[in-house]
N, CA, C and O atoms as CSV, one atom per row, in Angstrom:
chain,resi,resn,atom,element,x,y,z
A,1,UNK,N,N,0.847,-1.171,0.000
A,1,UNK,CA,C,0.000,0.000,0.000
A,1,UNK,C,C,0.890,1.229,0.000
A,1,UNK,O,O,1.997,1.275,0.536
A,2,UNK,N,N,0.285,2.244,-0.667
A,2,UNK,CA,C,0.914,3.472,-0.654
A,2,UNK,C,C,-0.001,4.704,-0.003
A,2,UNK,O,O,-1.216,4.825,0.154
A,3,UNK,N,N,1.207,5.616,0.323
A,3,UNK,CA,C,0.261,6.759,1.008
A,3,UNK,C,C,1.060,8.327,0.479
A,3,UNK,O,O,2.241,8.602,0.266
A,4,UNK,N,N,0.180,8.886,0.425
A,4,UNK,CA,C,0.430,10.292,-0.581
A,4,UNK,C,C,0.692,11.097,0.761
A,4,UNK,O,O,-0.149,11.318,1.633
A,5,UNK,N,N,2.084,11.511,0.757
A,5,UNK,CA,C,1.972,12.258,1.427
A,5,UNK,C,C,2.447,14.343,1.196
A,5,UNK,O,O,3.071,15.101,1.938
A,6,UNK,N,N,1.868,14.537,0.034
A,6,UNK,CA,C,2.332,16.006,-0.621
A,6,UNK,C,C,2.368,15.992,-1.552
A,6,UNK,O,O,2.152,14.899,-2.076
A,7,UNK,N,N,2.678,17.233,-2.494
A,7,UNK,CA,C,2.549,17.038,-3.974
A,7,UNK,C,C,4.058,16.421,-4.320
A,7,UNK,O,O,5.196,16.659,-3.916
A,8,UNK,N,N,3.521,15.591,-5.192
A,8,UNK,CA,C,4.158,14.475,-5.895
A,8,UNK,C,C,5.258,14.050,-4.425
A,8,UNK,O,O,6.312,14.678,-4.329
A,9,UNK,N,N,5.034,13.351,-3.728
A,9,UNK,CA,C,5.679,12.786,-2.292
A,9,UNK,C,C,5.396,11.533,-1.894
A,9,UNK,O,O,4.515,11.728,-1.057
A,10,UNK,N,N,5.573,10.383,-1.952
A,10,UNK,CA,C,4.704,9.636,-1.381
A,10,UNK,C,C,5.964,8.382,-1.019
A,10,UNK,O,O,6.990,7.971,-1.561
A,11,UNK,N,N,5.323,8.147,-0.005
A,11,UNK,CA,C,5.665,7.093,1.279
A,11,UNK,C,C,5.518,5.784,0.842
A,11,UNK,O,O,4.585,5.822,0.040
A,12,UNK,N,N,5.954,4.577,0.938
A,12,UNK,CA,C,5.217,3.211,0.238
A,12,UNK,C,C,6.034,2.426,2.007
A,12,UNK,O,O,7.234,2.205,2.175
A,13,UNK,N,N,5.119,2.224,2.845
A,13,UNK,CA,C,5.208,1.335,3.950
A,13,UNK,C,C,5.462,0.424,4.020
A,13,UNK,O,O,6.329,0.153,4.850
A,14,UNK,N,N,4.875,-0.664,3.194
A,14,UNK,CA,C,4.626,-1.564,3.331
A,14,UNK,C,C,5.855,-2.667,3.606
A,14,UNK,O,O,5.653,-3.874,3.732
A,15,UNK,N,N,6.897,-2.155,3.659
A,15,UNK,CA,C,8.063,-3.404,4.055
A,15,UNK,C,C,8.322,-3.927,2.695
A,15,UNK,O,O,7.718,-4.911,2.270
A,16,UNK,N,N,9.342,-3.189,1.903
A,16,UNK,CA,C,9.742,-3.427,0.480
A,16,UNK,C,C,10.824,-4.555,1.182
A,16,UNK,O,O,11.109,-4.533,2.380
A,17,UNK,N,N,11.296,-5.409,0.334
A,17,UNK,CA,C,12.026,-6.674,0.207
A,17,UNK,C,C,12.876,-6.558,-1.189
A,17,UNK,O,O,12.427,-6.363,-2.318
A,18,UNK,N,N,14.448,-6.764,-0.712
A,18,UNK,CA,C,15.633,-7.296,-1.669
A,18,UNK,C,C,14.647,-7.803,-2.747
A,18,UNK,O,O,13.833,-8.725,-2.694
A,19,UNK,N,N,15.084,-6.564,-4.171
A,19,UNK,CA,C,14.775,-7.688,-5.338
A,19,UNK,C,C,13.087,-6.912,-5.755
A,19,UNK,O,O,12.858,-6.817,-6.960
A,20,UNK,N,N,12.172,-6.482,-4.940
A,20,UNK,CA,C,11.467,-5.709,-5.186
A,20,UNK,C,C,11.650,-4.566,-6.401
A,20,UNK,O,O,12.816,-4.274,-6.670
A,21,UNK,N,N,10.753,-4.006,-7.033
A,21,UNK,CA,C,10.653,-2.818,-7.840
A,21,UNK,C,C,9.793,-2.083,-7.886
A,21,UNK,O,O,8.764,-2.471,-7.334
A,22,UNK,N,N,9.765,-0.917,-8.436
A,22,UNK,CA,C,8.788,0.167,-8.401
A,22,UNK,C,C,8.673,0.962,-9.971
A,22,UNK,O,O,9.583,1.532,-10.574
A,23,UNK,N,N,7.460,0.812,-10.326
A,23,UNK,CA,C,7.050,0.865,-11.538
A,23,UNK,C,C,6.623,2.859,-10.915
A,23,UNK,O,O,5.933,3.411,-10.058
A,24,UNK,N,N,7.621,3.263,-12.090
A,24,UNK,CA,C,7.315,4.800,-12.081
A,24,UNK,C,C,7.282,5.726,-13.215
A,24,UNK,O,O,8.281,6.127,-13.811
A,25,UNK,N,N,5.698,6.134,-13.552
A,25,UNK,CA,C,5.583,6.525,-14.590
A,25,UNK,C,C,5.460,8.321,-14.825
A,25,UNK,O,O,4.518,8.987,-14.396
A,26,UNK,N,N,6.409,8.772,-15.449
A,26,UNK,CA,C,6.136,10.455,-15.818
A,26,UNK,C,C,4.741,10.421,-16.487
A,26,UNK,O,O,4.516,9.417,-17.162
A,27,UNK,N,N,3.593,11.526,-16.393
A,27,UNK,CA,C,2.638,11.642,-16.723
A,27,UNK,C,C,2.958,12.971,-17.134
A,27,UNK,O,O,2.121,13.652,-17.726
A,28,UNK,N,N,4.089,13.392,-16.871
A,28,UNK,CA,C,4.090,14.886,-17.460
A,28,UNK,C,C,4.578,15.065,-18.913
A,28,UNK,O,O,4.881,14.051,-19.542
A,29,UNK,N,N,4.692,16.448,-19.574
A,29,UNK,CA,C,5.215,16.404,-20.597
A,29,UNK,C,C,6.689,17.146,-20.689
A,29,UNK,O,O,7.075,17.780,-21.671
A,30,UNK,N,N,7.584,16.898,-19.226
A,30,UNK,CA,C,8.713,17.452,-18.860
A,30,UNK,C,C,9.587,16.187,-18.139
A,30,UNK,O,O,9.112,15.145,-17.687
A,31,UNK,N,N,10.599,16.482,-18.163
A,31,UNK,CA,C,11.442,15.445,-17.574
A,31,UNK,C,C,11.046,15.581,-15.948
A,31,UNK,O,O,10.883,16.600,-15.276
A,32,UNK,N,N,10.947,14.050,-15.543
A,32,UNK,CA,C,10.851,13.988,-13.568
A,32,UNK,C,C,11.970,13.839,-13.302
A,32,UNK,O,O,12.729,13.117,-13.948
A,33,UNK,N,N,12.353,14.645,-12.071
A,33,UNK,CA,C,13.887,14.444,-11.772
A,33,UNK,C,C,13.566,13.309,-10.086
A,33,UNK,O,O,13.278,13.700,-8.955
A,34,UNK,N,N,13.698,12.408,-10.413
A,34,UNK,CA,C,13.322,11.542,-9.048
A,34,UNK,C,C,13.627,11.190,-7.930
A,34,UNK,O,O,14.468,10.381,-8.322
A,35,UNK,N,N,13.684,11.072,-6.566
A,35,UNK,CA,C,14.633,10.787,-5.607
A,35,UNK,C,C,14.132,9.787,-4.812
A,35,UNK,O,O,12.980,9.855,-4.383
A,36,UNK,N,N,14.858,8.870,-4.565
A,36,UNK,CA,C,14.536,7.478,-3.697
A,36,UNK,C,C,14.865,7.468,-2.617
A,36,UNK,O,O,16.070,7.240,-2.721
A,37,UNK,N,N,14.543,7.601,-1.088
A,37,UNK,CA,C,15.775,7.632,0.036
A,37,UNK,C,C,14.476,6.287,0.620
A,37,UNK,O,O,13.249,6.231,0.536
A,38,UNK,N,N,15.595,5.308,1.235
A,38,UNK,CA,C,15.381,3.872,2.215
A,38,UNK,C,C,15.557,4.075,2.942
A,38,UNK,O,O,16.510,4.788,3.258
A,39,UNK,N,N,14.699,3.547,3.738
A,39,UNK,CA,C,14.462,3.584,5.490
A,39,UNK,C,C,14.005,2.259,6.044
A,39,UNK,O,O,13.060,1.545,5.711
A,40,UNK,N,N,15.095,2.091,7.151
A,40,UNK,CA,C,14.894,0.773,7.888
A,40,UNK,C,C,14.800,1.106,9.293
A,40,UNK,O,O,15.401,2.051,9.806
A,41,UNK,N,N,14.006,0.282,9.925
A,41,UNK,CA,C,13.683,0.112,11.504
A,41,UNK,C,C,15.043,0.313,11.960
A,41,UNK,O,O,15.852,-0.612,11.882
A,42,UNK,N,N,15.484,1.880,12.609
A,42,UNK,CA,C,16.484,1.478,13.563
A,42,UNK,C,C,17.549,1.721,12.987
A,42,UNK,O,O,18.584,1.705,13.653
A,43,UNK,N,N,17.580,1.973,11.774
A,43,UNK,CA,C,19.005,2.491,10.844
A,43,UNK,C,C,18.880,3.886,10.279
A,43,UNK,O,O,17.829,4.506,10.437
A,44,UNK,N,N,19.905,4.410,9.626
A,44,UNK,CA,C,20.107,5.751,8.842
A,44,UNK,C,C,19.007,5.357,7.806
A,44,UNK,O,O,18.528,4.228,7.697
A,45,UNK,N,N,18.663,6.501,7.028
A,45,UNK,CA,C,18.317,6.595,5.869
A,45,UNK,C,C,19.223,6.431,4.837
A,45,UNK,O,O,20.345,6.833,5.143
A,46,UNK,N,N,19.135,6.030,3.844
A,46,UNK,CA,C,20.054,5.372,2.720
A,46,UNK,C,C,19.351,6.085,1.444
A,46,UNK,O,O,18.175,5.929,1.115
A,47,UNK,N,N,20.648,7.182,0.566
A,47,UNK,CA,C,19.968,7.993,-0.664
A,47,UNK,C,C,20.250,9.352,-0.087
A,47,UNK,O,O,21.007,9.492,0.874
A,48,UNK,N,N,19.676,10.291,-0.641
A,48,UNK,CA,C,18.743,9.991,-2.253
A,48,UNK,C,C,19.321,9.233,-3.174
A,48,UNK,O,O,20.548,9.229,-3.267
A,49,UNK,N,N,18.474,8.420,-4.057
A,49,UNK,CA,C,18.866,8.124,-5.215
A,49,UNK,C,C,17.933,8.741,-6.017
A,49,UNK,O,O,16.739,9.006,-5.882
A,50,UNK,N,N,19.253,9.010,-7.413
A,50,UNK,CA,C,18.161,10.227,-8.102
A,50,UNK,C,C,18.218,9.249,-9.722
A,50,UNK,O,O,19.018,8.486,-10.264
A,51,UNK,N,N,16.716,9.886,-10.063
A,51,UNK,CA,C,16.146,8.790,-11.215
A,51,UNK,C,C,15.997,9.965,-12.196
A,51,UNK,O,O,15.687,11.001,-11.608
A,52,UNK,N,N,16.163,10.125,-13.850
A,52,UNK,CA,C,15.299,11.021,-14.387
A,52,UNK,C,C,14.213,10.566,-15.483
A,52,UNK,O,O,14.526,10.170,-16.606
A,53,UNK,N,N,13.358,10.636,-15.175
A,53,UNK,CA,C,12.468,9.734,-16.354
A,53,UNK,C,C,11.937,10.514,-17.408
A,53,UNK,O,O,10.989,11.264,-17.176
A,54,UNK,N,N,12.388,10.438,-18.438
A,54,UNK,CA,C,11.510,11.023,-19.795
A,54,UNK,C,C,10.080,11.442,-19.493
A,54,UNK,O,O,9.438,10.971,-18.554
A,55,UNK,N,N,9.599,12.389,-20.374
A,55,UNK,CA,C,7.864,12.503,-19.865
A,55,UNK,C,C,7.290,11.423,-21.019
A,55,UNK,O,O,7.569,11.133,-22.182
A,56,UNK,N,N,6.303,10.994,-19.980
A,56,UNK,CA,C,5.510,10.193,-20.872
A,56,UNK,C,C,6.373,8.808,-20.784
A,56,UNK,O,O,6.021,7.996,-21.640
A,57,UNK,N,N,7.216,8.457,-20.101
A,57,UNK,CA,C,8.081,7.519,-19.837
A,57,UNK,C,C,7.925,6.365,-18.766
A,57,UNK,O,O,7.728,7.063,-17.772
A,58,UNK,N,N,7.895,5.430,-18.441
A,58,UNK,CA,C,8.086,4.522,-17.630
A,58,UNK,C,C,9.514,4.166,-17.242
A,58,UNK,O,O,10.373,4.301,-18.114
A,59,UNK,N,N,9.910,3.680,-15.907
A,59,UNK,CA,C,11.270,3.213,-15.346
A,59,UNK,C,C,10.622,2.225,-14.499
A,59,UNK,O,O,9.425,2.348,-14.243
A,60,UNK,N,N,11.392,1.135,-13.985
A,60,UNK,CA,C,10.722,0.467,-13.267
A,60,UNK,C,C,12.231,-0.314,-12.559
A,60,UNK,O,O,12.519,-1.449,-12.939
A,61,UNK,N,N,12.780,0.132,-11.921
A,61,UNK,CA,C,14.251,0.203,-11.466
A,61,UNK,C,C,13.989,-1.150,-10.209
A,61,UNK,O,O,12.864,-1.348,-9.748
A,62,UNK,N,N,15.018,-1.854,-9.851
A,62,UNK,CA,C,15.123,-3.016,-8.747
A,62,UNK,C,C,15.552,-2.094,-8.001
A,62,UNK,O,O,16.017,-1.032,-8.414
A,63,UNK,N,N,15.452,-2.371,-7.010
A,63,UNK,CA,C,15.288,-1.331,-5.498
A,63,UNK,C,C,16.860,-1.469,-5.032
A,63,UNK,O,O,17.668,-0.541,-4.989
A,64,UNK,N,N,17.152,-3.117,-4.625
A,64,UNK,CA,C,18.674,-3.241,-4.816
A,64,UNK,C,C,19.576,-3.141,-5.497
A,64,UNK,O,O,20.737,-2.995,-5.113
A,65,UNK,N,N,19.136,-3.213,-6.808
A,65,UNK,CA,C,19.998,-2.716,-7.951
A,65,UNK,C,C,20.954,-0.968,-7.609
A,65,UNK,O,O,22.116,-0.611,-7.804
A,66,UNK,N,N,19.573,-0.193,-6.962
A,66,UNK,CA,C,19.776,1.148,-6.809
A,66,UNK,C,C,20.813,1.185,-5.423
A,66,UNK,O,O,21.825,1.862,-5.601
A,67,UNK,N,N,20.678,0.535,-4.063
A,67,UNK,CA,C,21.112,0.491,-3.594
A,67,UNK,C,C,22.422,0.269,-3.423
A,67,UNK,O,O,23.384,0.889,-2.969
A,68,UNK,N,N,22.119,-1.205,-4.100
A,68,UNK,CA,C,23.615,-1.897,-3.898
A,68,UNK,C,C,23.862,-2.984,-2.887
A,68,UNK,O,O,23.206,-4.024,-2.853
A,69,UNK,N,N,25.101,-2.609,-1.852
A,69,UNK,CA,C,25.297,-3.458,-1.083
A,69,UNK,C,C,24.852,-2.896,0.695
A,69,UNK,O,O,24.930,-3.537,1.743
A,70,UNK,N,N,24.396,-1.492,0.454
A,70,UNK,CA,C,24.526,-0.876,1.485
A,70,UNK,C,C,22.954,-1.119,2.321
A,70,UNK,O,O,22.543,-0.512,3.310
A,71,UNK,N,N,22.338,-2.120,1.611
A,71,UNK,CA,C,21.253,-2.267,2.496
A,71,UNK,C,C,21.809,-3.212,3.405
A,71,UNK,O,O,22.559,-4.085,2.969
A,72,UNK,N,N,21.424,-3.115,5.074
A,72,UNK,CA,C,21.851,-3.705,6.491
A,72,UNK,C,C,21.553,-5.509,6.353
A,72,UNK,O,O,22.243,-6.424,6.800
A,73,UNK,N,N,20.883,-5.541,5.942
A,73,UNK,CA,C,20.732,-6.808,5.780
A,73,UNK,C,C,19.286,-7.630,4.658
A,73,UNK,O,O,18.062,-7.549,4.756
A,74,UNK,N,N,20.150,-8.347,3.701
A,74,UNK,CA,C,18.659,-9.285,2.892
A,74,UNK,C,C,17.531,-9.145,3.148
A,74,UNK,O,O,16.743,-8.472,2.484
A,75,UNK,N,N,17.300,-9.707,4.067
A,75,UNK,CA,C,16.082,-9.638,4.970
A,75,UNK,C,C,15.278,-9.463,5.781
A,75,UNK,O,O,14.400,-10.161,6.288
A,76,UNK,N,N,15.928,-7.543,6.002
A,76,UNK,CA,C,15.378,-6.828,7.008
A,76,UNK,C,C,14.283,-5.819,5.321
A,76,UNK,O,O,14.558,-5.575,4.146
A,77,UNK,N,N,12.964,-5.549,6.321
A,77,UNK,CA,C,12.227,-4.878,5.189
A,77,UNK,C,C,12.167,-3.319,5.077
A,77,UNK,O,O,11.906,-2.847,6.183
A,78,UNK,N,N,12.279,-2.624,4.378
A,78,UNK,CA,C,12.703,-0.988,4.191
A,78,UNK,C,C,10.911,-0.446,3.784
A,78,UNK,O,O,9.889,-1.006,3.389
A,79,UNK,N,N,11.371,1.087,4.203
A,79,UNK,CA,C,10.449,1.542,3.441
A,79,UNK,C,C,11.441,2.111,2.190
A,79,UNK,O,O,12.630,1.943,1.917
A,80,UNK,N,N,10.210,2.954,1.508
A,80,UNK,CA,C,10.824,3.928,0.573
A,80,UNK,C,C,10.534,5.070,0.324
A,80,UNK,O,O,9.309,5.040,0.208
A,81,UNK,N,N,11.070,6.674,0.069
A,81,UNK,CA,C,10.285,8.149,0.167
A,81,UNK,C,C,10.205,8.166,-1.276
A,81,UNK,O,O,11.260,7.757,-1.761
A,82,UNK,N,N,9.371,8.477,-2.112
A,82,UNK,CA,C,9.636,9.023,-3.516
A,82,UNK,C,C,9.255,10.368,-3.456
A,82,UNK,O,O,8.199,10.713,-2.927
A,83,UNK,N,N,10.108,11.209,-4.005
A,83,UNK,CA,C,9.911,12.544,-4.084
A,83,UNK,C,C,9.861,13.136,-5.750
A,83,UNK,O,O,10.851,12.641,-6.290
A,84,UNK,N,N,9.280,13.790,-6.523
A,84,UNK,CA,C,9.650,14.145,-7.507
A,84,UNK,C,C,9.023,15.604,-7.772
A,84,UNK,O,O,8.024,16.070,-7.223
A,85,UNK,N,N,9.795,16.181,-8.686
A,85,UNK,CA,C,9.465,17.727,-9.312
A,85,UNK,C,C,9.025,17.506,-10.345
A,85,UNK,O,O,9.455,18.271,-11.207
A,86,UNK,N,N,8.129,16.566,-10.785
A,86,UNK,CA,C,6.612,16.297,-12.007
A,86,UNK,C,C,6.157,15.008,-11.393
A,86,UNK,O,O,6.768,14.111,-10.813
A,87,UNK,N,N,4.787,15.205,-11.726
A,87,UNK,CA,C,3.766,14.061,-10.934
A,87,UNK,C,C,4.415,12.878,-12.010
A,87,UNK,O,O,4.786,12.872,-13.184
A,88,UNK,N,N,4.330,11.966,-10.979
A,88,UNK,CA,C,4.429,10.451,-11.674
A,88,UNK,C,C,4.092,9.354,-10.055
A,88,UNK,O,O,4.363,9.384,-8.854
A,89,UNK,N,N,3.231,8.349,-11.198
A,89,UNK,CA,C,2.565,7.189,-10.404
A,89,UNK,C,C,3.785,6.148,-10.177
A,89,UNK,O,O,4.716,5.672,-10.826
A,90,UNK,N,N,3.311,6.082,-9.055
A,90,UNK,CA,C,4.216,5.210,-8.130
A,90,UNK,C,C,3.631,3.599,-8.410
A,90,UNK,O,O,2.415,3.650,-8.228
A,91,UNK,N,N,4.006,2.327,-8.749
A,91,UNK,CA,C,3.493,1.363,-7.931
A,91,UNK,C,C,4.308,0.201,-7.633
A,91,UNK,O,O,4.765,-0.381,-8.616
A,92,UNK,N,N,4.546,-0.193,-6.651
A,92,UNK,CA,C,5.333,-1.795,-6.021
A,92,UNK,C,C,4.875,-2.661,-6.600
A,92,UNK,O,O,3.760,-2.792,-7.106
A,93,UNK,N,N,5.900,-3.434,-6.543
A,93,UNK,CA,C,6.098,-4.799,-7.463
A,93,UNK,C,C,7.044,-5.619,-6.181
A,93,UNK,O,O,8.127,-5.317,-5.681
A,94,UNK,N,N,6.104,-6.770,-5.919
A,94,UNK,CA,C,7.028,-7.295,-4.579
A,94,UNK,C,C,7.724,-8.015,-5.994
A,94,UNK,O,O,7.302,-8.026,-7.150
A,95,UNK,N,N,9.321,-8.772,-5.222
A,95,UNK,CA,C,9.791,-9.725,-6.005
A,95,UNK,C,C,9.068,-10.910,-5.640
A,95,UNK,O,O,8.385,-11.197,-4.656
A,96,UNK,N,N,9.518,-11.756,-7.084
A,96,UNK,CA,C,8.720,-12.802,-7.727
A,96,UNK,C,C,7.316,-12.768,-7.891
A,96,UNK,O,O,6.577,-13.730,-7.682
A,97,UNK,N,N,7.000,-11.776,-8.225
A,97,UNK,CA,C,5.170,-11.507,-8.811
A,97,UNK,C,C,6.024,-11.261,-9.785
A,97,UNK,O,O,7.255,-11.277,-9.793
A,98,UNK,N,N,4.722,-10.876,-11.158
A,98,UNK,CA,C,5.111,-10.781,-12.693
A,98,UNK,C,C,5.333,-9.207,-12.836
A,98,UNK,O,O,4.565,-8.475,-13.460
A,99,UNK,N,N,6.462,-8.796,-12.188
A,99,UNK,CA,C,6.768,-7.097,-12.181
A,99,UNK,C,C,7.474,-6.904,-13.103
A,99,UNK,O,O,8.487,-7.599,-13.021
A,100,UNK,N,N,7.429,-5.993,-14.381
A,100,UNK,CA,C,7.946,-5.557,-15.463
A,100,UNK,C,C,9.849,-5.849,-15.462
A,100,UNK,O,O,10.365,-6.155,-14.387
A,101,UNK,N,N,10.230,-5.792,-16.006
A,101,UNK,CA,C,11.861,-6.157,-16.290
A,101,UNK,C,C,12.167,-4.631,-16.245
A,101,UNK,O,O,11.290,-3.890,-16.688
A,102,UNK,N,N,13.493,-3.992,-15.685
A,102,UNK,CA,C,14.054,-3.017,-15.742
A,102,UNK,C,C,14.531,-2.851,-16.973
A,102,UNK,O,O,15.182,-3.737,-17.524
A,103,UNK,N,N,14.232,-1.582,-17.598
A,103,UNK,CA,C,14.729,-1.706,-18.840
A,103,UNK,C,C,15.024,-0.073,-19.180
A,103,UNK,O,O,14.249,0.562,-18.465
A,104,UNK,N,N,15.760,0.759,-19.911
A,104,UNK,CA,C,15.382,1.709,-20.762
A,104,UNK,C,C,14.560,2.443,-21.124
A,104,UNK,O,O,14.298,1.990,-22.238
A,105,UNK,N,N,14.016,3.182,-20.993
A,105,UNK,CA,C,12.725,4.092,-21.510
A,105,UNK,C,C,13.101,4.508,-23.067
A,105,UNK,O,O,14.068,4.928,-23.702
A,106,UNK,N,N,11.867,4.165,-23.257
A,106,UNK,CA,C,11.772,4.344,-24.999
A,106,UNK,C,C,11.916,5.929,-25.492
A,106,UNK,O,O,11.149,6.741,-24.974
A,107,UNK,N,N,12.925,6.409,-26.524
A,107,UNK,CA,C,13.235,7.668,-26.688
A,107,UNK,C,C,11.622,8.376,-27.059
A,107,UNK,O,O,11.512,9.582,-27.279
């Protein structure tokens, strides 16, 4: 589940998991400049990570991919902040459901 918290801001609670993704689409007709910061029970925040998505574009980035190695552990569960300067829809993709392949945005 997700929760809106401001313009174009939003929170996703739900205890993202290694390997997870997030399907994020520009609806604008300007470039989104994007920022990811992770949050775990009891640890620093980890990020920003910054995304820029074409308008009219889809990204759909692995969460660890973005990270790396610096998440505390496999199988502790994070949140995530998305922040952006143009509206774009957020949505989670736990891993191993049928969540889009990371790929390129089409010019």
């Amino acid at each position: 589940m997700s929760t809106m918290v401001g313009n174009w801001k939003m929170a996703i609670t739900d205890g993202c998991m290694p390997g997870d993704q997030l399907s994020l689409l520009n609806v604008s007709s300007a470039n989104a400049h994007v920022e990811l910061t992770f949050c775990t029970e009891g640890g620093q925040p980890l990020g920003p990570f910054r995304l820029t998505i074409p308008p009219q574009r889809t990204q759909s980035p692995i969460l660890e991919d973005l990270v790396g190695s610096d998440l505390p552990s496999p199988s502790l569960p994070y949140s995530v902040v998305v922040v952006s300067d143009a509206p774009v829809l957020v949505q989670p993709h736990p891993a191993g459901q049928n969540a889009p392949k990371s790929r390129p945005s089409a010019a």
